[in-house]
C-alpha positions in Angstrom: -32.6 1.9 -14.0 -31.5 -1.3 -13.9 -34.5 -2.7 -12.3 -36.5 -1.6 -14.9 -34.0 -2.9 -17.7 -34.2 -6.3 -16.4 -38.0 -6.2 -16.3 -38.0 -5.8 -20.1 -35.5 -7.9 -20.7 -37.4 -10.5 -18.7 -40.6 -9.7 -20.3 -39.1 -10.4 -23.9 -37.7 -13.3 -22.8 -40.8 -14.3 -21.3 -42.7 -14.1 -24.6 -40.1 -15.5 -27.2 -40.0 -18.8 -25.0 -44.0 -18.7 -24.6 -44.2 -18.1 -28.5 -41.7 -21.0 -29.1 -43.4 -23.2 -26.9 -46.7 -22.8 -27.7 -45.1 -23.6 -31.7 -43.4 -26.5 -30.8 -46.7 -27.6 -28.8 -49.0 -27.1 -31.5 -46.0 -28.2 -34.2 -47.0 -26.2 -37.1 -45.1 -23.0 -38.6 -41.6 -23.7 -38.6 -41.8 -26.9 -38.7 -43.5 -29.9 -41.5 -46.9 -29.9 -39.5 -48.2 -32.3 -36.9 -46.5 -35.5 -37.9 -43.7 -34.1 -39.8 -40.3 -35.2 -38.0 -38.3 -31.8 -36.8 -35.2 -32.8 -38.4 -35.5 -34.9 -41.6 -33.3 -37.8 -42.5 -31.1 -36.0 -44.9 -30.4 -33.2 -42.1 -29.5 -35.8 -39.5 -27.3 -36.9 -42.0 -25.8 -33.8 -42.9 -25.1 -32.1 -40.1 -25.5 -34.9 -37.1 -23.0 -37.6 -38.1 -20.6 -38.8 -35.7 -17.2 -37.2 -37.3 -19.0 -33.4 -37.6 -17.7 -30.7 -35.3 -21.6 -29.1 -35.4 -23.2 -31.2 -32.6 -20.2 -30.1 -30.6 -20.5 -26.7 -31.4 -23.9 -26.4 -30.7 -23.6 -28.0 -27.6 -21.0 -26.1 -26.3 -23.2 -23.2 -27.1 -26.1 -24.0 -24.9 -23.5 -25.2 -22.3 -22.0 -21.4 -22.3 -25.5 -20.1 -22.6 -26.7 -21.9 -19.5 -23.4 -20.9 -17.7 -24.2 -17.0 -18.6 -27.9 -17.6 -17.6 -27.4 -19.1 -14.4 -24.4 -15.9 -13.5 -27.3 -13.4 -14.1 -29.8 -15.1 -11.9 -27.4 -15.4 -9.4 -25.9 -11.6 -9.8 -29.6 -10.9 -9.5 -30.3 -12.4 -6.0 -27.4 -11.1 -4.9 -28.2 -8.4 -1.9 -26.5 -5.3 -2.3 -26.8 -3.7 1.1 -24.7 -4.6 3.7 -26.8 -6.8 6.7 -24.3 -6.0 9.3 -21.3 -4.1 10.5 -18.4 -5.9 12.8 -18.0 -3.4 16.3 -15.0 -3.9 17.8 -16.4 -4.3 21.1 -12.7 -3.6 22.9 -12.2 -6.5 24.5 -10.8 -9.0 21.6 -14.5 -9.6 20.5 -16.6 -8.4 18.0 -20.3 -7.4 17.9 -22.8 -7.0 15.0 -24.6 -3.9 14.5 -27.4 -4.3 12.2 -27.1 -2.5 8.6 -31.1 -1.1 8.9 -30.3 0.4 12.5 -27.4 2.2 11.3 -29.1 3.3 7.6 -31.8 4.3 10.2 -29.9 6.3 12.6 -27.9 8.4 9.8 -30.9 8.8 7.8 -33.0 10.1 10.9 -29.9 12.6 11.7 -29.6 14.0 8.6 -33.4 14.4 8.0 -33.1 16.6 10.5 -31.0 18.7 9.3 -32.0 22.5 8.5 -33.0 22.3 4.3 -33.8 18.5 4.0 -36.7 17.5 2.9 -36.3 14.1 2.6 -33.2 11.4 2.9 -32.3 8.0 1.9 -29.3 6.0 3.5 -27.8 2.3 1.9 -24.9 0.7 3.9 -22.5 -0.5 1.2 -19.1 -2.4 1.4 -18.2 -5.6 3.7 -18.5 -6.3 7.2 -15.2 -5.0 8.4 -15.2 -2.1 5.8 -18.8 -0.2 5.4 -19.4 2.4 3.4 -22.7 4.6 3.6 -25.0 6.1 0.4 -26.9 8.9 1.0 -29.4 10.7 -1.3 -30.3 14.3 0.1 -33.3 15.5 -0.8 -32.9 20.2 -0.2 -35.5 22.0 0.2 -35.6 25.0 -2.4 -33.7 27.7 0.2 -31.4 25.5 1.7 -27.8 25.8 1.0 -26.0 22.9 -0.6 -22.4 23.9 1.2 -24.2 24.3 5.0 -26.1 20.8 4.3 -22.6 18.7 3.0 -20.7 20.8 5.6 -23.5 19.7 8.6 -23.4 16.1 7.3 -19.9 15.4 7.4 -19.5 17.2 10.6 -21.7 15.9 13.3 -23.9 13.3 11.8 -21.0 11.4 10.0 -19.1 11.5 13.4 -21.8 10.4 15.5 -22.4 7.4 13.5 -18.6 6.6 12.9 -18.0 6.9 16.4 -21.3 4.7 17.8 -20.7 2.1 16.0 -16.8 1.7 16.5 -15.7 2.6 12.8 -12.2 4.3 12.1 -13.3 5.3 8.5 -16.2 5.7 7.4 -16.7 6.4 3.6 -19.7 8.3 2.3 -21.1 9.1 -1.2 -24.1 11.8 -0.5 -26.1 13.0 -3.6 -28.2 15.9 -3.1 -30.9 16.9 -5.1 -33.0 20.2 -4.7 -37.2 19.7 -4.4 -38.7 21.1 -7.3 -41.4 23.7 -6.4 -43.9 25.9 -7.5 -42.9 29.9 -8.1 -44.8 31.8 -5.5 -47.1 34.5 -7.1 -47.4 38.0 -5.3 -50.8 39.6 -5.1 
């Protein structure tokens, strides 16, 4: 969802500044016409004089507009999966376990479970404190208690205790396959 909001909001950003530009190149509509200054003499003087508040103002606009700007590229690169998880290793150190082995490992476990078709895994949180996503795809006769119940049994265990973790939070969203009703003959 918000992938594809920030593709149109891109996209329209995109085409305002190509529309502006291409104006501003070519200098016609809004503007006087090819050699017609953008601001005139009496506007300088109106709004651009030394005592006015306005130049301020609008430059403390695009200041704040650049500042907002430069937070949403930045909240945009930022990765939201966790790259690695601290194992206490039991002798004072600490070892890293890869993010993408462990999404691999639970997601490979559950898969395997009896009613899932299909399973994603995201490793969420910080370093010290990870926290697993997982999106269960059922198949149409599986049971949604037996699934949850087989998940946070064994497979939450196995991968809380392999990779050192007291706690191990999980958020699992399951979601039943849609099929096709079986005709009889």
């Amino acid at each position: 969802m918000l992938g594809a909001v920030n593709r149109i909001l891109l996209a329209v950003t995109g085409l305002v500044l190509l529309a502006a530009g291409a104006s501003v190149l070519a200098a016609s509509w809004p503007f006087g016409g090819r050699h017609a200054p953008l601001l005139t003499e009496e506007t300088r003087r109106t709004y651009w004089h030394a005592d006015g508040w306005w130049r301020w103002a609008v430059i403390a606009g695009l200041g704040l507009c650049v500042l907002l700007l430069l937070w949403w590229l930045l909240s945009q690169l930022r990765r939201s999966r966790l790259q690695a998880v601290d194992v206490d290793t039991g002798d004072g150190a600490f070892a890293l376990l890869r993010g993408r082995a462990l999404e691999e490992a639970v997601a490979a476990e559950a898969g395997a479970l009896d009613g899932v078709a299909r399973c994603r895994v995201a490793l969420r949180g910080r370093r010290g404190s990870p926290a697993l996503r997982i999106a269960l795809e059922l198949e149409p006769h599986a049971v949604p208690a037996d699934v949850l119940a087989a998940l946070a049994g064994p497979v939450l265990t196995h991968a809380r205790t392999s990779a050192g973790l007291a706690a191990l939070p999980t958020e699992a969203r399951l979601k039943v396959t849609s099929h096709r009703a079986q005709r009889v003959t």
